[in-house]
C-alpha positions as CSV (number, residue, x, y, z in Angstrom):
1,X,38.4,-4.0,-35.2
2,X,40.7,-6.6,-36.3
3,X,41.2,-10.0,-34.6
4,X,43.8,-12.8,-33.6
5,X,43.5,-16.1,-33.4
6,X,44.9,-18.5,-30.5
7,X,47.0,-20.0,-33.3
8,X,48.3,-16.3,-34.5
9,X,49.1,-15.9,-30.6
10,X,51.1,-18.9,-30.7
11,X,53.1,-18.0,-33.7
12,X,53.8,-15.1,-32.3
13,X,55.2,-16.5,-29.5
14,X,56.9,-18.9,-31.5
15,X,59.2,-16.0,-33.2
16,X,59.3,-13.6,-30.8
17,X,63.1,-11.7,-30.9
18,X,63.6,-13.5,-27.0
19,X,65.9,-16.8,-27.1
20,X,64.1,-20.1,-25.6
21,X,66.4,-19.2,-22.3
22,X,64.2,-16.5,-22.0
23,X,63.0,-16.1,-18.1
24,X,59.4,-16.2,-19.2
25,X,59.5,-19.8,-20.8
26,X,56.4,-18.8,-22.4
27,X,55.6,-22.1,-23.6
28,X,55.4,-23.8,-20.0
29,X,54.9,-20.4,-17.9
30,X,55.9,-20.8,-14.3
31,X,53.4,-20.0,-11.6
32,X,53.1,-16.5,-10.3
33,X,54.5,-16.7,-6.8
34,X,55.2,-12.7,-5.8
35,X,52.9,-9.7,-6.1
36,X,54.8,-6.5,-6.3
37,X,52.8,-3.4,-4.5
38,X,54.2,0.3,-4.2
39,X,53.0,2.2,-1.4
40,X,55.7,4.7,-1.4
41,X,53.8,7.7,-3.0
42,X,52.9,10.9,-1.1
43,X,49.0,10.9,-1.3
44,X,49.1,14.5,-1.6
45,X,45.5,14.4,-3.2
46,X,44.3,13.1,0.4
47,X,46.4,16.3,2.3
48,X,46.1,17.0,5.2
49,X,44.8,13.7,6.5
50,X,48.3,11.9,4.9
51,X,50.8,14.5,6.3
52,X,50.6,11.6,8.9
53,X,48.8,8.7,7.6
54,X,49.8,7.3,5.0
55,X,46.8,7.2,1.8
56,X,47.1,3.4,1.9
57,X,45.7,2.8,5.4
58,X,43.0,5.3,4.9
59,X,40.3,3.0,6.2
60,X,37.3,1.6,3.8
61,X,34.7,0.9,6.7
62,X,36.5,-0.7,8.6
63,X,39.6,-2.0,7.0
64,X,42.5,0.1,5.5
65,X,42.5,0.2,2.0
66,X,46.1,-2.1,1.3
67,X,44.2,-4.5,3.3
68,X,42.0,-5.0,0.5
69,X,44.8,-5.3,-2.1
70,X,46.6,-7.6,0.2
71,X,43.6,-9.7,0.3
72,X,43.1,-10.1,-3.4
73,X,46.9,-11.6,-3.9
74,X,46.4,-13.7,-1.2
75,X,43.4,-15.2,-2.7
76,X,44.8,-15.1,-6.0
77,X,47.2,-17.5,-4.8
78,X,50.1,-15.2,-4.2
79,X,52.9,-16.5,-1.5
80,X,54.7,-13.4,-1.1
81,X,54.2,-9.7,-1.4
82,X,56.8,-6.9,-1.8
83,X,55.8,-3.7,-0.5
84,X,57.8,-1.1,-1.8
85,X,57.6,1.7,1.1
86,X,59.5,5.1,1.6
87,X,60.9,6.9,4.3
88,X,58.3,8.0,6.8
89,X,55.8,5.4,6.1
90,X,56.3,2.8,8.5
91,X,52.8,2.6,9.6
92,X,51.8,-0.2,6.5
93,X,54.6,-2.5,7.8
94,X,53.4,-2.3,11.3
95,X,49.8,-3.0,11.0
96,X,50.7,-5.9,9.6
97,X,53.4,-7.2,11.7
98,X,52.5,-8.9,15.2
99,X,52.4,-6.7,18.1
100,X,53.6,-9.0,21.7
101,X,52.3,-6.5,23.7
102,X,48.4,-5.9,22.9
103,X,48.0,-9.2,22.2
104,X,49.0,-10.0,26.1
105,X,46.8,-7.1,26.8
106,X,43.8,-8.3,24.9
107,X,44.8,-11.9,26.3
108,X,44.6,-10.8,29.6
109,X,41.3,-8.9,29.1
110,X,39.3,-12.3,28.1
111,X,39.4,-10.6,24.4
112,X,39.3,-13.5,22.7
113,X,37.5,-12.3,19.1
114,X,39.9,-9.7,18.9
115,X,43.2,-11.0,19.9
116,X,42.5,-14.0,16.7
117,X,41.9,-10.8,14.7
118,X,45.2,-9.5,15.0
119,X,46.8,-12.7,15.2
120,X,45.1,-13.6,11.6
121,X,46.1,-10.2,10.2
122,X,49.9,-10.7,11.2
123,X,50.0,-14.3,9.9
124,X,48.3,-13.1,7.1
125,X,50.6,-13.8,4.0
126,X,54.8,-13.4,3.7
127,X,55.4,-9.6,3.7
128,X,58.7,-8.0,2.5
129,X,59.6,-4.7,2.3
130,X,61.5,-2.9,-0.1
131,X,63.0,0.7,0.5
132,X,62.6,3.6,-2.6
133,X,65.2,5.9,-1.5
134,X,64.0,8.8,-3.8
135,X,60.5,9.4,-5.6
136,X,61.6,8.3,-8.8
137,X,58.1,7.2,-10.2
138,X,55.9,4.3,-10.6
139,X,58.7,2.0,-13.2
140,X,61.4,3.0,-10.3
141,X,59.6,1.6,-7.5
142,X,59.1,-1.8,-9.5
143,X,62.2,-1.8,-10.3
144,X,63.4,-1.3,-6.5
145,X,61.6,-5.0,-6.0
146,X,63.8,-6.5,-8.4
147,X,66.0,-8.2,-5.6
148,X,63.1,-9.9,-4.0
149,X,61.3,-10.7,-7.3
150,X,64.2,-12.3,-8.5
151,X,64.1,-14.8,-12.3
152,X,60.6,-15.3,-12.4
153,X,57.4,-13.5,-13.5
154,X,55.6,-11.6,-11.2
155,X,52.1,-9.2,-9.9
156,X,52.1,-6.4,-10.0
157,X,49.0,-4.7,-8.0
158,X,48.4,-0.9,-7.9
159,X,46.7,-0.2,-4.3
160,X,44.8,2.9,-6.0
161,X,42.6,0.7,-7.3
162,X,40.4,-1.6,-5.2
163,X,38.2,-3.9,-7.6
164,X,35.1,-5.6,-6.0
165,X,34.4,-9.0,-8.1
166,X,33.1,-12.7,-7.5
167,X,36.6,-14.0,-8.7
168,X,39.5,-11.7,-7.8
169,X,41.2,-9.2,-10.7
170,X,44.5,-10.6,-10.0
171,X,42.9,-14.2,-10.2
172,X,41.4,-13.6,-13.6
173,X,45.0,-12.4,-15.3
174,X,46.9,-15.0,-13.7
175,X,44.2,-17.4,-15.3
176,X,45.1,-15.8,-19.0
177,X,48.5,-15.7,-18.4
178,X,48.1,-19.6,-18.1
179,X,46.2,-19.9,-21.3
180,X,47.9,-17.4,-23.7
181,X,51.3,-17.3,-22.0
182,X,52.4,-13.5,-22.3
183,X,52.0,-10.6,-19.8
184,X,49.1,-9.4,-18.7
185,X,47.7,-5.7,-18.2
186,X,44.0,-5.4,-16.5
187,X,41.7,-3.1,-18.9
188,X,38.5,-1.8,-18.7
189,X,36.0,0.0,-21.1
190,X,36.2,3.8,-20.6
191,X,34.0,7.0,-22.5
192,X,36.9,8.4,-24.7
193,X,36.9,11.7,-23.3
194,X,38.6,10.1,-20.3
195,X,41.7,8.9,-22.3
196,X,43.6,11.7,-21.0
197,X,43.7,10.5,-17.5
198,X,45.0,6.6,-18.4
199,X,47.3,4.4,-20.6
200,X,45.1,3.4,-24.0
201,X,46.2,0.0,-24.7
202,X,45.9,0.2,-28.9
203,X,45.5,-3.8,-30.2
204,X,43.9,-6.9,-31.4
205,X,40.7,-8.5,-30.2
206,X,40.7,-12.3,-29.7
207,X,38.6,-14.4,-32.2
208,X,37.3,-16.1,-29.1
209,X,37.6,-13.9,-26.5
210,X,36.7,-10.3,-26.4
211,X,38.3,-9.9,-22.9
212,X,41.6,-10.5,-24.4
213,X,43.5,-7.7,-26.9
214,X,47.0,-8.4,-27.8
215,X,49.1,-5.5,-27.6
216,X,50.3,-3.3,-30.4
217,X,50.9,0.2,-28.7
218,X,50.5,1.2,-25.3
219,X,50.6,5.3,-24.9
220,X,50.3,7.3,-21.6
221,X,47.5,9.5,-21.1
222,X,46.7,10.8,-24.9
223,X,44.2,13.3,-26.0
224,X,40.3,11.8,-26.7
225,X,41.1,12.5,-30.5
226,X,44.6,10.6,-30.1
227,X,43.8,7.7,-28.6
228,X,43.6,4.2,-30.4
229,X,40.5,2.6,-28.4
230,X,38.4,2.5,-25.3
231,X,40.5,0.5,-23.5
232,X,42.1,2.1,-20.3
233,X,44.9,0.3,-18.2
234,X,44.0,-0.6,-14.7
235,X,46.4,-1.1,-12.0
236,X,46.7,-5.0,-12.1
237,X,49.6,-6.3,-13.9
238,X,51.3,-10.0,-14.8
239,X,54.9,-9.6,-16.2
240,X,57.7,-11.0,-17.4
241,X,61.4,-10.6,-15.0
242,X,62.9,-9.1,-18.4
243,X,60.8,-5.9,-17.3
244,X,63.4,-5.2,-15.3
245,X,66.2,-4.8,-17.6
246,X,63.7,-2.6,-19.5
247,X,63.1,-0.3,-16.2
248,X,67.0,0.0,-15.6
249,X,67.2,1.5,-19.6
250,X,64.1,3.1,-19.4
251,X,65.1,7.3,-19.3
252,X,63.0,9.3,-17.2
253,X,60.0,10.6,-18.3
254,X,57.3,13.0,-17.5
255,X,57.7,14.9,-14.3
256,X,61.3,13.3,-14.2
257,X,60.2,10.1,-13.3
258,X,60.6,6.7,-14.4
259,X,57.8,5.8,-16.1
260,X,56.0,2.0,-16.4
261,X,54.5,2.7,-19.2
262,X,57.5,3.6,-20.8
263,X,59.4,0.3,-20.1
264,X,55.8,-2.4,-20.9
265,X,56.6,0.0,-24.6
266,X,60.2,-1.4,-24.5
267,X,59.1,-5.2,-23.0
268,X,57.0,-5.4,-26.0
269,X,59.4,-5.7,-28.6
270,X,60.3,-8.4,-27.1
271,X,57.6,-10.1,-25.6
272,X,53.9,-10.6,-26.8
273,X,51.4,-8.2,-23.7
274,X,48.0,-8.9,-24.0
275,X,45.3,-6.6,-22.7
276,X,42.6,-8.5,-20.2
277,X,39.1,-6.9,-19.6
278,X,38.7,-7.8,-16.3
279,X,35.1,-8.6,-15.0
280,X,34.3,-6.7,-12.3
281,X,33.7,-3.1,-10.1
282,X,36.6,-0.7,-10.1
283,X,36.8,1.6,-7.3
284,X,39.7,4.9,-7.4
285,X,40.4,5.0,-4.1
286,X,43.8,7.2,-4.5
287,X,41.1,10.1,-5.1
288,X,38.8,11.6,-3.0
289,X,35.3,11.2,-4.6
290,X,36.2,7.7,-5.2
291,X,37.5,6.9,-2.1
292,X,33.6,8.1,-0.9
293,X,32.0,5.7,-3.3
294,X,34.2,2.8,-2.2
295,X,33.2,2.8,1.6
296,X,29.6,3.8,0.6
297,X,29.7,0.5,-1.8
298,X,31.1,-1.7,0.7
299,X,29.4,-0.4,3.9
300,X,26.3,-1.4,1.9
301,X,27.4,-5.1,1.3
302,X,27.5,-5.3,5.3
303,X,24.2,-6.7,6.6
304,X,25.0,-4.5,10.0
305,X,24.9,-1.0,7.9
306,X,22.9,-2.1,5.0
307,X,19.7,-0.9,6.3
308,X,20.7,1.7,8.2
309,X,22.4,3.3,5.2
310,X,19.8,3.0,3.1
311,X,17.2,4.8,4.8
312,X,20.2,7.6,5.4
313,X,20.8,7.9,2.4
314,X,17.0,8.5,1.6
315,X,17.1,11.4,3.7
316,X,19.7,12.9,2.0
317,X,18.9,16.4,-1.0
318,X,21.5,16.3,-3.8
């Protein structure tokens, strides 16, 4: 595998086709203020359970699963999230908003521990909400955030995937979007017989760093023979406003939809995208079997089910 140097990255930078007016200012990168998360799929994988509920608040012991994502911006430093909801879902916004009336209730019941539970979890970070009118795909819904996002790189934070790490995902890109100043797409190490259910970043290791892979191709979901590397994109993303004026040229794509992928291809011809292995566990929690591991993993890490668990799981005859 061939390498790049910090200096190579640099001169990259240095003549990429963008003027210095470009939004990024990738020599003095401004800080990442907004994490963009789309919540406005279906879940029909999790049917019949999300004919009502929607996949996101699908709880993982004992906290819905966008909680977690939340959580991880929040602590990644992020000021503002964008949730980018459809019709029907209104559930998200509400469990996170304050509710007047069980807080009196659980006031007036001497509740104490739980009424500063809810009042944490409504003061918990700035939450907007933007509407996708029509299930256009994944690039669509970003591009329906484009209003709150505004002129200045953003997150981007898929809530399918729920990463369990000392420092957080989202922390860990912001940090190399700091020291390389480019975009940033979360990857992890995959078998290659996989390929076919991710993007397969195809790029450059670092001389320094073999966390870091600048971009040369970025292709959707290719045969095991067909793809370029191991290297599978994760749903954790640092990027560049000018994505946006990819997404609104960006055709649609496979099953009609707009497609992400399709417009990061577009970005970078313009702009340099490295590839971040992330350190840490990735759970799937927008499918069933690894929606099970997740709350197995997590109940474990509780000292009140730890034991318990264990010794049920011993029990158990696979």
């Amino acid at each position: 595998m061939s390498h790049f140097s910090f200096a190579e990255m640099k001169e990259k930078n240095n003549h990429t086709a963008v003027g210095l007016n470009h939004p990024l200012h990738f020599q003095q990168p401004k800080p990442i203020r907004k994490a963009v998360i789309p919540v406005a799929g279906l879940g029909t994988r999790f049917l019949p359970v999300t004919k009502t509920i929607p996949k996101e608040m699908l709880p993982i012991v004992d906290k819905p699963a966008i909680q977690y994502i939340i959580e991880e911006a929040l602590e990644s430093g992020i000021e503002q999230i964008i949730l980018v909801n459809s019709k029907g879902k209104s559930a998200i916004e509400d469990y996170f908003d304050s509710d007047t009336a069980l807080e009196s209730f659980l006031e007036q019941r001497k509740k104490f521990t739980e009424l500063d539970l809810m009042r944490k979890l409504s003061n918990l970070i700035d939450i907007v909400i933007a509407r996708q009118k029509k299930p256009l795909g994944l690039g669509h819904a970003i591009h329906c955030a484009q209003s709150f996002v505004g002129n200045e790189p953003f997150a981007v934070l898929l809530p399918d995937d729920l990463i369990k790490s000392n420092v957080p995902c989202l922390k860990q890109l912001i940090g190399a979007y700091q020291e390389y100043k480019a975009n940033v797409i979360a990857v992890m190490e995959i078998e290659k017989k996989h390929a076919p259910l991710y993007g397969i970043i195809e790029g450059q290791m670092h001389a320094d760093n073999n966390r870091v892979h600048l971009l040369k191709n970025l292709i959707e979901k290719p045969s095991e023979q067909k793809a370029p590397s191991s290297l599978a994109v994760i749903g954790r993303y640092i990027l560049s406003p000018a994505l946006f004026h990819c997404l609104a040229s960006t055709q649609k794509g496979a099953g009609g939809e707009i497609q992400l992928t399709d417009a990061l291809c577009e970005l970078l011809q313009q702009e340099p995208i490295i590839g971040y292995r992330y350190e840490g566990l990735r759970f799937d929690v927008g499918e069933k079997t690894g929606f099970v591991e997740a709350n197995l993993f997590f109940a474990a890490l509780r000292p009140d089910m730890k034991e318990r668990l264990k010794s049920f799981m011993k029990q158990l005859e696979f």
